[in-house]
Every structure is written in structure tokens, then in C-alpha cells.
C-alpha positions as CSV (number, residue, x, y, z in Angstrom):
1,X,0.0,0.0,0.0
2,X,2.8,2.0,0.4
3,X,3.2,2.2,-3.2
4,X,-0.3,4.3,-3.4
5,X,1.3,7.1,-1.6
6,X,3.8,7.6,-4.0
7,X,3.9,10.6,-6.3
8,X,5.6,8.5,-9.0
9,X,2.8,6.3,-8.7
10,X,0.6,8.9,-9.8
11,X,2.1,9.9,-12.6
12,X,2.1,6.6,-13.7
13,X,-1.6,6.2,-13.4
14,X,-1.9,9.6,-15.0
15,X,0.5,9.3,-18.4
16,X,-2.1,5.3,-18.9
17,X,-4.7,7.4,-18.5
18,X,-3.4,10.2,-21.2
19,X,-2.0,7.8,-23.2
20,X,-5.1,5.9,-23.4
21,X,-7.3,9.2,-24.3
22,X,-5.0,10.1,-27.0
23,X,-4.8,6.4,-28.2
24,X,-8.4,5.9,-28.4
25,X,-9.0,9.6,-30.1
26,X,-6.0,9.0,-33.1
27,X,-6.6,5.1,-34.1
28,X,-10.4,6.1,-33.9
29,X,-10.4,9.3,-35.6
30,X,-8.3,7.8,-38.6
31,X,-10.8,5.1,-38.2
32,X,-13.8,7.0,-39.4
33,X,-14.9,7.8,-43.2
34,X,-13.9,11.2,-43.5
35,X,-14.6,10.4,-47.3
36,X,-16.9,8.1,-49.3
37,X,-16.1,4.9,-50.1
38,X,-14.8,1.7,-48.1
39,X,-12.5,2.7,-45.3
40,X,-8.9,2.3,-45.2
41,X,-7.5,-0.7,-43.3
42,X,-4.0,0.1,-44.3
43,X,-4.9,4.0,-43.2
44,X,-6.0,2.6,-39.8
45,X,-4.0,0.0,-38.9
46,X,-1.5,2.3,-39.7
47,X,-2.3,5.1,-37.3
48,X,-3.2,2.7,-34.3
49,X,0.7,1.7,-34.8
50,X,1.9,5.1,-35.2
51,X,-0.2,6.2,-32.0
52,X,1.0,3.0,-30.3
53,X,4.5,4.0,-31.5
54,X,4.6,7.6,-30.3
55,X,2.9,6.7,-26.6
56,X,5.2,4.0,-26.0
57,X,8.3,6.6,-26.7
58,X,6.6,9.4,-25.1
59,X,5.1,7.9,-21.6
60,X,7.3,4.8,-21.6
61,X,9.5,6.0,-19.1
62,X,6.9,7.2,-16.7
63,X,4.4,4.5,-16.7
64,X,6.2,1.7,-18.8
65,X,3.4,3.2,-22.0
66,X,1.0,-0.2,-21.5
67,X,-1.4,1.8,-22.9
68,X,-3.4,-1.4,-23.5
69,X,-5.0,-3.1,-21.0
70,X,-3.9,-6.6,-22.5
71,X,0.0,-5.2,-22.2
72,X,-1.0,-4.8,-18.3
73,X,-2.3,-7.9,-17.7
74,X,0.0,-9.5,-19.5
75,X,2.8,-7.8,-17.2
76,X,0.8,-8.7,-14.2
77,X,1.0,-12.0,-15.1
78,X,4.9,-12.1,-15.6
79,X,5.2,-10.5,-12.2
80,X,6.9,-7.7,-13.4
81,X,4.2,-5.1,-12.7
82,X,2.0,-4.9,-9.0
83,X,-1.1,-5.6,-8.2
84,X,-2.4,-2.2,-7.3
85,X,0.0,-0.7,-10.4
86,X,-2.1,-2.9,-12.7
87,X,-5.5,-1.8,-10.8
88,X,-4.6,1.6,-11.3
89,X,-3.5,1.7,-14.8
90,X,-6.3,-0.7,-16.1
91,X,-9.0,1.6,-14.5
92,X,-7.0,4.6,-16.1
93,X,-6.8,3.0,-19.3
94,X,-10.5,2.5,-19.7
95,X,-11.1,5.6,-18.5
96,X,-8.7,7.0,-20.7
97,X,-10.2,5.7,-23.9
98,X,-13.7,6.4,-22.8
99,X,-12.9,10.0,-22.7
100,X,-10.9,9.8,-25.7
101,X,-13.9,8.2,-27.6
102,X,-16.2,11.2,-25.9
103,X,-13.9,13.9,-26.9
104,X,-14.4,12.2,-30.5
105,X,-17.5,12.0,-30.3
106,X,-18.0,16.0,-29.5
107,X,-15.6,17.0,-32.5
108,X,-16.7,15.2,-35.1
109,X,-19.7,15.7,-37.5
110,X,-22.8,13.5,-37.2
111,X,-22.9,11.9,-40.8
112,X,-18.7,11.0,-40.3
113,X,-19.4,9.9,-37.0
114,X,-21.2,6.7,-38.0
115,X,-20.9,3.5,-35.8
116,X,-16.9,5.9,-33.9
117,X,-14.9,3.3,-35.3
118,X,-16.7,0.1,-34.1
119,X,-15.8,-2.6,-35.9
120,X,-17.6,-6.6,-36.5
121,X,-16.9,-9.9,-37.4
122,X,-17.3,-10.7,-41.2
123,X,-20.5,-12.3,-42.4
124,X,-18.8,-15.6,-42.7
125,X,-16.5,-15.5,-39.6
126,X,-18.1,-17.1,-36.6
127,X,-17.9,-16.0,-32.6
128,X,-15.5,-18.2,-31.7
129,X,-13.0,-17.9,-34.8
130,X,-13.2,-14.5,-34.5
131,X,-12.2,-14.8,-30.7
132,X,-9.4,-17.3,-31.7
133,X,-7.8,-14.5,-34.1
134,X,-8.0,-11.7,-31.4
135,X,-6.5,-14.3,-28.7
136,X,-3.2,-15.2,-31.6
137,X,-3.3,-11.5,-32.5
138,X,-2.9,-10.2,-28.8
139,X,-0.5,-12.8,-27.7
140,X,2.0,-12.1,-31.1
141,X,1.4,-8.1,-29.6
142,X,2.3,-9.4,-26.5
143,X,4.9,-11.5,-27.7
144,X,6.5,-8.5,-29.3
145,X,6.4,-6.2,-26.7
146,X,7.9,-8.6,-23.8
147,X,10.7,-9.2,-26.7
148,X,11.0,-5.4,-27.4
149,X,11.7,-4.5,-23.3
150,X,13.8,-7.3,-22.9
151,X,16.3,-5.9,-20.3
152,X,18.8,-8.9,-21.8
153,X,18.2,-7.8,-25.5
154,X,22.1,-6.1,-26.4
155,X,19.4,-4.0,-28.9
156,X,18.5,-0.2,-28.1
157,X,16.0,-0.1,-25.5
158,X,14.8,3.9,-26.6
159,X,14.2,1.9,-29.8
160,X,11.6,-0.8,-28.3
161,X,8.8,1.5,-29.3
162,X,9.0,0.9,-32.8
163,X,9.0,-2.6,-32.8
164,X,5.6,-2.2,-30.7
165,X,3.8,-0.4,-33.3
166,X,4.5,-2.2,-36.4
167,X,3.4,-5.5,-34.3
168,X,0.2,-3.5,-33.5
169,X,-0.1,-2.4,-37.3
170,X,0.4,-5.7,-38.4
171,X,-2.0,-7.3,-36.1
172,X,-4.6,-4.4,-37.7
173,X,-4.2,-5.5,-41.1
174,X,-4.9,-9.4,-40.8
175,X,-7.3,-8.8,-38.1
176,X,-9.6,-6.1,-39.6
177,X,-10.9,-7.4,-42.3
């Protein structure tokens, strides 16, 4: 509990919660059909990993830049993050992207706005194969950031952010469509 009282602890909570507003109001925005026709995947996917990208190198070294609540658990799970740290930065995180999808919602027109971003399964993919492909997507994301943080990786750790966001980007573009 000591851990609650800390300042640093605080800060942590508050760049999740940031980074999870800002997250949630880029990859959503770019989301959207600002113009007719189909939307682009490549355009989305692309701007979830940049936002991904840029978070990770500007709150990384504050709050570790989960901004994902599957990063966190996933953390938790490895013991490398604490039980109230995790509490705090998942309840932060879905705050985060619900005021990031508000915030959205308030600046954008009503005929662009359609469904903000929501996406669903294909006609022909099924409940459970569409949870199998978001369960092998989020464990390569995983994967890759546990990989990119590695403290015994001789790579460059300021660099780990990059990695992060093209494995995000590429989990967009075989999972969206």
C-alpha cells in the first residue's frame, strides 16, 4: 500500500490514462470515413501503430506506455508489474479511452461519425473464430512487446517503441478485415 502514496505512482496512473485518451481519439479518428467509399485498413491500422509507436516513446519512461490493457495484464501476469499498479492503470486506461472516444464524439460531425470506429466480425466468420484470431493476434502483440523490453536484448532499449507499433499495425491488417 505504500506504493499508493507515492507521487511516481501517480504519474504513472496519470501518463495510462493520457495515453489511453490520446490512443483511443487518433486510431479512432483515422478510423472513421472522413470520405466516401470503403475505409482504409492500411490507413487505420496504420495510425493505431503510429499512435502505439509515439505513446510508447513518449510515456514509456513514466508509466512503462502499456497503454493497452492486454499489455498490463499481460505484465501482471509475468510479475513484473504490482497488483495495485495494474488496478490503477487498467481503470486509467478504460477511462482514458472512454474519454478519448467522448472527446471524439464531441468533434466530429454526425454523418462521419457513424458507428466511432466500431468494428464486426465478417458475415462468414463465426464468434468463436473471430475470438481465436483476437486471442493469436494479442499474444503475437504481446509477444512483441515482452521481446522489445527485454532488459537482456544487447538492442536499443529507446528503440523498443518501434518494434511495438508495427506488431500493432500488423495485427490491424490481418485482423480487420
Amino acid at each position: 500500500m505504500r506504493e499508493l502514496r507515492s507521487s511516481a505512482f501517480w504519474r504513472a496512473v496519470l501518463a495510462e490514462f493520457l495515453g489511453s485518451l490520446l490512443y483511443a481519439l487518433l486510431g479512432l479518428g483515422a478510423s472513421l470515413r472522413w470520405a466516401p467509399g470503403p475505409p482504409s485498413v492500411v490507413g487505420s491500422a496504420l495510425a493505431f501503430g503510429l499512435a502505439q509507436t509515439t505513446l510508447v516513446q513518449a510515456l514509456g519512461h513514466v508509466s512503462g506506455g502499456h497503454v493497452n490493457p492486454a499489455i498490463t495484464l499481460a505484465f501482471l501476469m509475468a510479475s513484473q508489474l504490482s497488483l495495485p499498479r495494474a488496478l490503477g492503470y487498467l481503470l486509467a486506461q478504460v477511462l482514458g479511452m472512454l474519454a478519448g472516444a467522448g472527446v471524439l464524439y464531441g468533434v466530429t460531425p454526425g454523418p462521419v461519425r457513424g458507428t466511432l470506429g466500431l468494428s464486426a466480425l465478417h458475415p462468414g466468420v463465426g464468434p468463436g473464430q473471430g475470438t481465436v484470431v483476437e486471442l493469436l493476434l494479442t499474444a503475437q502483440f504481446v509477444l512483441c512487446v515482452f521481446a522489445s523490453f527485454d532488459d537482456r536484448q544487447d538492442g536499443r532499449p529507446a528503440m523498443a517503441a518501434v518494434p511495438v507499433g508495427f506488431s500493432l499495425a500488423l495485427g490491424h491488417l490481418f485482423g480487420v478485415r
